[in-house]
C-alpha positions as CSV (number, residue, x, y, z in Angstrom):
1,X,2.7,3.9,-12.3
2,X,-0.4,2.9,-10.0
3,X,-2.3,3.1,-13.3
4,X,-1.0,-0.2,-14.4
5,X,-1.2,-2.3,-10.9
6,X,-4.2,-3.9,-10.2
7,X,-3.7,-2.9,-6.6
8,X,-6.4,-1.6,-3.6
9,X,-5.6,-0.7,-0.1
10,X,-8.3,-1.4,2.2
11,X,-7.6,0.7,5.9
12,X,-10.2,0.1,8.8
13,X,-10.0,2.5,11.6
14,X,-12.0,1.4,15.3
15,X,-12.0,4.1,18.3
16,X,-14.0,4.8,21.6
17,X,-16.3,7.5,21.7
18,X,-15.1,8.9,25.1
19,X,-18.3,10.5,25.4
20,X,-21.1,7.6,24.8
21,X,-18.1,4.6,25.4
22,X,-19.1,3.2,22.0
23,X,-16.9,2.0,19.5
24,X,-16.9,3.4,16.4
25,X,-15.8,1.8,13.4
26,X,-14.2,3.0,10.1
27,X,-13.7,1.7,6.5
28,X,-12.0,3.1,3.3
29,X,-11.4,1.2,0.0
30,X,-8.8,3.4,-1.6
31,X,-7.9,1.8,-5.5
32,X,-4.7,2.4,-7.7
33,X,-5.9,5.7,-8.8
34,X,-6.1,7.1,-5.9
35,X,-3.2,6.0,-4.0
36,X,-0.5,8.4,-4.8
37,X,3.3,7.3,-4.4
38,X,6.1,9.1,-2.8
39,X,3.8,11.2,-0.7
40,X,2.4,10.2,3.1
41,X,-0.7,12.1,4.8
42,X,0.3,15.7,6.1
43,X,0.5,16.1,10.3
44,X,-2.2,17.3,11.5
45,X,-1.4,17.5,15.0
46,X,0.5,20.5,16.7
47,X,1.9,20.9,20.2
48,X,1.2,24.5,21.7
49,X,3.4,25.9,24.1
50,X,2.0,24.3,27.3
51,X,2.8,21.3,25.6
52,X,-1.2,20.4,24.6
53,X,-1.6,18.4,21.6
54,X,-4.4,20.1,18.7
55,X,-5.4,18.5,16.0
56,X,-6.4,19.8,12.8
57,X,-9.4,18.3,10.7
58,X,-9.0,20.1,7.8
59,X,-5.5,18.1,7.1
60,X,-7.0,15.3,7.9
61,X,-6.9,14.4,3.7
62,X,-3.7,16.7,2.8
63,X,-1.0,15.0,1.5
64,X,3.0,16.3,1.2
65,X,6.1,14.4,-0.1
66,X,7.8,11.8,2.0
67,X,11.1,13.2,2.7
68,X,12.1,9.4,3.6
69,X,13.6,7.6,6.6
């Protein structure tokens, strides 16, 4: 399906580096191809038992099917 859209998705990320109190800015150009329908971007983040949030990099490009509202 994406195949036939002319279609590109342009997300821009900006964040503080807590350390230095710089911003840092981010930019991806994702086209048709490589969008993939039906599917959203895995969770990366889990909550231990104390309640502390840790994120995982290596899902940060993992993709699973959208289950839907």
């Amino acid at each position: 399906m994406a195949e036939k859209l002319e279609l590109e998705l342009q997300v821009t990320v900006v964040g503080l580096d807590d350390t230095t109190g710089q911003t840092l800015h981010g930019q991806q150009l994702y086209e048709a191809p490589a969008l993939r329908f039906g599917m959203r971007l895995a969770d990366g983040l889990t909550v231990g038992a104390d309640g502390s949030l840790t994120f995982d990099a290596s899902m940060f490009h993992d993709v699973v099917p959208d289950a839907g509202p």
